[in-house]
N, C-alpha and C positions, 0 to 999 in steps of 0.2 A: 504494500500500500504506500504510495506518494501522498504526502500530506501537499495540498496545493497551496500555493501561494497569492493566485491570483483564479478571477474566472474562468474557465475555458469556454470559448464562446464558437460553439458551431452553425454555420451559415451554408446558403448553400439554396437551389432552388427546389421546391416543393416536391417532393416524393423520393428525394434522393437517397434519405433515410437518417435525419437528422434525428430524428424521436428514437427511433430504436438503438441507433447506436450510442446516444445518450442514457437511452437508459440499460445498456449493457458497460459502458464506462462508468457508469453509477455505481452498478456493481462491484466493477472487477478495485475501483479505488473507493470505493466504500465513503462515498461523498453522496451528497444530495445534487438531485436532478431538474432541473426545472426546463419547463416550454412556457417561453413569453405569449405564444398563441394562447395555450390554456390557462395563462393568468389574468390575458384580457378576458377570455372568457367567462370566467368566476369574476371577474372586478366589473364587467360590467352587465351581467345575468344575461348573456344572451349570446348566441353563436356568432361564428365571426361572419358567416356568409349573413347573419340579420344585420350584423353593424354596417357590415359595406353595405347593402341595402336603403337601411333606414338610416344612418348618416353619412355614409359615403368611405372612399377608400380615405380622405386626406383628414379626417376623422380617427379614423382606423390607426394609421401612420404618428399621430399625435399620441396617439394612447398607447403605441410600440415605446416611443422615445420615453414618455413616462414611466412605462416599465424598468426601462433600462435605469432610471433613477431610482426607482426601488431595488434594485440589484447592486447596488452602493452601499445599503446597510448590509446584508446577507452574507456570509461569513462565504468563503470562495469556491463556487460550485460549477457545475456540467449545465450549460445554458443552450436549449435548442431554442432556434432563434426561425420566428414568422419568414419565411423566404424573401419580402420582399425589405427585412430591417436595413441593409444594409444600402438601401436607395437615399437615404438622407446622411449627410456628409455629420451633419448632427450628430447622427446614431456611431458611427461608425470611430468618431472621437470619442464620444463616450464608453465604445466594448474597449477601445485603445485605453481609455485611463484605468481599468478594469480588469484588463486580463490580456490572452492571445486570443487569435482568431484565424478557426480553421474550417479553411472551404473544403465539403464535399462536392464532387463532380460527379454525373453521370452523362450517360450519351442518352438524346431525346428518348429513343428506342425505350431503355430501360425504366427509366423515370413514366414514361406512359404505362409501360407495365403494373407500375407502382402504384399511380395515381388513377387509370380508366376504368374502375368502377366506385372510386369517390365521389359522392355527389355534394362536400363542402371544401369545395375549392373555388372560391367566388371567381377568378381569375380567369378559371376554364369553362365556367359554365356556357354550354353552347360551343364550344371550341374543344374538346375535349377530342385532337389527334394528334400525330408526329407535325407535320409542320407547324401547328401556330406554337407547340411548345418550344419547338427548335428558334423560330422565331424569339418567344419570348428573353428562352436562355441566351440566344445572341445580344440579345439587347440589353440584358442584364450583367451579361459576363464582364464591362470593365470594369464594371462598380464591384463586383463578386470577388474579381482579382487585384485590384487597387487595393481592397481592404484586408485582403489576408494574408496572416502572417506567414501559415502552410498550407498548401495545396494538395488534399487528398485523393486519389482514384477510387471509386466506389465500385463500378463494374466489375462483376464474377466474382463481387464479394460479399462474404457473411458480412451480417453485420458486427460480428465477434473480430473478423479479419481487421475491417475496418479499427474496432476501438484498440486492437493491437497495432496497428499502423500509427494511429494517434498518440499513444502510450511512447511511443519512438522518442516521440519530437518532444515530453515533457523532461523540464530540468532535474 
């Protein structure tokens, strides 16, 4: 067990396996887990596809950043992070005063696999194929790689591989 120092802060775009491998790095270092998705969720009684809905995504994006400010008092844990946190330059200074920050990657293919019969991913709703994904990760990717400190390969991987991959890179 590594006692941590700081957050570890996993990003990464939606289905890549940011939940699971969080909470298998939970485990295997015997720290506490947290998803910023499932804290707005419980902070503000209602699913995230009702928030983008009834208040919108920029809405939604305000209440991420707030998060992150509650993750200032919390002693230094395994943070899966909303896919889209890392879109505010805001956000992405504050995982930096906090911890490190490690991108999962996968290729469209797989991440559809992951994601195509979730029906709360506001993002995809109505778009749920390989190109608008491929699309969207393109357009997300310099923000995704700007912010991170390691850059992880997810494909043809457990999610156990993965939190071993990650475990590498800890001081």
């Amino acid at each position: 067990m590594k006692n941590l120092k700081e957050h570890i802060f996993l990003i990464g775009f939606m289905g890549v396996g940011k939940t699971t491998t969080s909470r298998v790095l939970s485990r295997m270092l015997s720290v506490e887990e947290v998803d910023t998705d499932a804290m707005i969720v419980k902070q503000e009684g209602k699913a995230i596809a009702d928030i983008f809905a009834q208040e919108g995504e920029e809405y939604f994006r305000q209440t991420e950043t707030g998060i992150l400010d509650k993750l200032k008092s919390m002693s230094p844990c395994i943070v899966s992070c909303g896919g889209g946190m890392v879109m505010r330059e805001e956000n992405v200074r504050k995982m930096k005063e906090q911890g490190k920050i490690y991108l999962l990657t996968a290729k469209p293919e797989t991440i559809y696999e992951h994601v195509k019969d979730s029906t709360n991913r506001p993002l995809l709703n109505g778009n749920m194929n390989i190109p608008y994904i491929t699309e969207l990760i393109e357009a997300r990717n310099p923000k995704y790689h700007a912010a991170a400190d390691v850059v992880i390969e997810t494909d043809g991987c457990s999610p156990k591989q993965v939190a071993d991959k990650l475990v590498k890179y800890l001081a």
